[in-house]
C-alpha positions as CSV (number, residue, x, y, z in Angstrom):
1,X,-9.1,10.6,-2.8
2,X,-5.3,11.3,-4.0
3,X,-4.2,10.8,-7.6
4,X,-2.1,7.9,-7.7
5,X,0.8,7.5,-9.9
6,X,2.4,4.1,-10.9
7,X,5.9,3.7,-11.7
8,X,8.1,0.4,-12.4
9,X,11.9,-1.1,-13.3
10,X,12.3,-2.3,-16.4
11,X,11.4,-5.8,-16.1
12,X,8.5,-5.2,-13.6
13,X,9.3,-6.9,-11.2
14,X,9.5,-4.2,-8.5
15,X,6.6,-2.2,-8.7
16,X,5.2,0.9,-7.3
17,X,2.6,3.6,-6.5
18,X,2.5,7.5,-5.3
19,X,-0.3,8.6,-3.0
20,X,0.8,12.1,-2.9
21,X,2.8,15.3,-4.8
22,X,6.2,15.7,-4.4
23,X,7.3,17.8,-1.5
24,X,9.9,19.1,-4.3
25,X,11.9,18.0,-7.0
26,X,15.6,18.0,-7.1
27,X,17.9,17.8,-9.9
28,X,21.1,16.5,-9.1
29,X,24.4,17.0,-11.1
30,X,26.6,15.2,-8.4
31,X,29.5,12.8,-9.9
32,X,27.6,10.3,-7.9
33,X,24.4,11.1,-9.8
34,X,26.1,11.3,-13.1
35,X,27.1,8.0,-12.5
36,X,24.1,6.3,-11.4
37,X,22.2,7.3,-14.1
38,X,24.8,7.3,-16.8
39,X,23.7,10.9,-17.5
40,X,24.4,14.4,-17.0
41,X,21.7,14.7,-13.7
42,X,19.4,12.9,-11.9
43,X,15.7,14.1,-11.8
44,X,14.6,13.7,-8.3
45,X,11.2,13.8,-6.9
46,X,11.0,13.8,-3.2
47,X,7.8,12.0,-1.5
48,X,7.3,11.4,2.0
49,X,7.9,7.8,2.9
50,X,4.2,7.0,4.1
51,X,2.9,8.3,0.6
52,X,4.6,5.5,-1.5
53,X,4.0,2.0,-1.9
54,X,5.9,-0.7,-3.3
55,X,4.9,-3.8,-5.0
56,X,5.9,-7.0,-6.5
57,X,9.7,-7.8,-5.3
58,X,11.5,-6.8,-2.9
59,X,14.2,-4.2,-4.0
60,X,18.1,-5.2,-3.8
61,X,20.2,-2.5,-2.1
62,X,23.8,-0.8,-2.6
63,X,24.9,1.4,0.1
64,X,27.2,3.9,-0.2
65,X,28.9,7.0,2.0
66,X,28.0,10.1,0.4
67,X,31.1,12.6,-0.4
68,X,29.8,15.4,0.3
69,X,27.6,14.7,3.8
70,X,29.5,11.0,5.2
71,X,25.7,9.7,5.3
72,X,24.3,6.8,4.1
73,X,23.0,6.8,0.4
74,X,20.9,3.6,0.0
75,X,20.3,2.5,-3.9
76,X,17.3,0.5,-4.0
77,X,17.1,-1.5,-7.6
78,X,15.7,-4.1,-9.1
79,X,17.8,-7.9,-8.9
80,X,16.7,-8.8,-12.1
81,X,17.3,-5.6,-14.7
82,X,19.3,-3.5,-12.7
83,X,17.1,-0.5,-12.5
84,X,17.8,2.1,-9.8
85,X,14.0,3.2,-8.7
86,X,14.7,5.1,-5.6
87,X,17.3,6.8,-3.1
88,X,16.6,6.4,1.0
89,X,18.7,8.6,2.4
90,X,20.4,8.5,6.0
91,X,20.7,12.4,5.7
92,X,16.9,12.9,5.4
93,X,15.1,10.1,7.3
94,X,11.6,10.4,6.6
95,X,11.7,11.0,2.3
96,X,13.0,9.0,-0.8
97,X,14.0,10.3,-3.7
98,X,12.4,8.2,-6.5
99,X,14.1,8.3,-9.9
100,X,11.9,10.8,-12.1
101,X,11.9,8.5,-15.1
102,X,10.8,5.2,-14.1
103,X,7.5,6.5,-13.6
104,X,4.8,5.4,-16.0
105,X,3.9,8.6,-17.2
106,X,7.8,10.5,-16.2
107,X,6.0,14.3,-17.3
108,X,3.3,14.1,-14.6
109,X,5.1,15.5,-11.6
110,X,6.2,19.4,-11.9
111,X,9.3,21.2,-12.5
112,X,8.4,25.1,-11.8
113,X,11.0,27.3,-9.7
114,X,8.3,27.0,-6.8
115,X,8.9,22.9,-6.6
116,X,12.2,22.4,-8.0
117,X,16.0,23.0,-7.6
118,X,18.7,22.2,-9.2
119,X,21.6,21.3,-6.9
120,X,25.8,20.7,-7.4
121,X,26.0,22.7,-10.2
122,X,29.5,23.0,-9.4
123,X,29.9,19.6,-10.9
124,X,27.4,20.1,-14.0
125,X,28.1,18.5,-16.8
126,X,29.3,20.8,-19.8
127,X,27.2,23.0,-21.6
128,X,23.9,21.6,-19.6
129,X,21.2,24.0,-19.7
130,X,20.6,25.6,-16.4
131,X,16.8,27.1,-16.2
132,X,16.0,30.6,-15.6
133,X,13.8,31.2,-12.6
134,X,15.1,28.4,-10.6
135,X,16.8,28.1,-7.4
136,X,20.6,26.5,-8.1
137,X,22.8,25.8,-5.7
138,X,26.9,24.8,-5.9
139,X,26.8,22.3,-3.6
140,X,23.7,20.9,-1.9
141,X,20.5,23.3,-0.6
142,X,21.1,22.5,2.4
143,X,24.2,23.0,4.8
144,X,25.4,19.7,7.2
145,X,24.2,22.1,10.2
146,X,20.5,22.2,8.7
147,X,21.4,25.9,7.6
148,X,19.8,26.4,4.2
149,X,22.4,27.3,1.4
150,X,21.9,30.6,-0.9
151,X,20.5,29.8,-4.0
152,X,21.3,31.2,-7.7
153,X,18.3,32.7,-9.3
154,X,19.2,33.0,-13.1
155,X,17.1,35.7,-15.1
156,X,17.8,34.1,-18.0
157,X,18.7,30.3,-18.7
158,X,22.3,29.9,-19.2
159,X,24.7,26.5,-20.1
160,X,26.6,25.3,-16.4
161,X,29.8,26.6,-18.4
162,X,28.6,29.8,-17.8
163,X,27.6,30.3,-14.4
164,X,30.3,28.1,-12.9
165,X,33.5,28.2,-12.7
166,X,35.8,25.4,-14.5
């Protein structure tokens, strides 16, 4: 039987529940990521749609055209308190991209260099920590073609001011 993992908005009203790991986990240090969370990167893991549930009420939706791609972006959040629990995303039909920390327990899922990247570091905040060890990519991972970008591997962690260029 899976290990199940529960997450929630604030209010919790829209509720829900993991079946499975996360095919990865993706930071994100997009403007557009900045700005939904109101903070220097979005922590991103990635589930296969038919491996979570949702509960409670229905999740409002804000759609937007991604800069970078031209795809769909869906925000799915809660009507009541505004909380942003997950991304469905035109580019990649069969994931979402939950937001890392309104699960229950926000530690559970992992963050090694074998299941996570870190990706627009070209638009990293200043002086955020980049990890050693981890693939880190400019843009996104992967190129509009399906071609898969060339990561960044650091050897030792070093602040976004130093590994790209202002």
């Amino acid at each position: 039987m899976p290990i199940v993992h529960q997450g929630r908005c604030l209010c919790g009203d829209v509720r829900y529940k993991t079946f499975a790991e996360p095919l990865r986990v993706t930071i994100c240090h997009c403007r557009f990521c900045q700005r939904l969370t109101g903070s220097a990167y979005l922590v991103e893991p990635i589930f296969r749609k038919a491996d979570v549930a949702f509960e409670g009420t229905a999740a409002k939706i804000y759609e937007h055209r991604s800069d970078s791609s031209g795809k769909r972006v869906t925000l799915n959040f809660c009507g009541r308190c505004g909380t942003t629990l997950y991304l469905d995303l035109e580019r990649f039909p069969g994931i979402l991209g939950l937001c890392g920390g309104t699960f229950d327990d926000p530690d559970w899922f992992d963050r090694s260099a074998d299941d996570c990247r870190h990706i627009f570091i070209r638009s990293a905040q200043r002086d955020v920590m980049l990890p050693a060890g981890v693939n880190l990519y400019e843009g996104h991972a992967i190129n509009l073609d399906g071609r898969p970008n060339q990561p960044i591997v650091l050897a030792h962690a070093l602040t976004s001011s130093k590994v790209t260029k202002r």
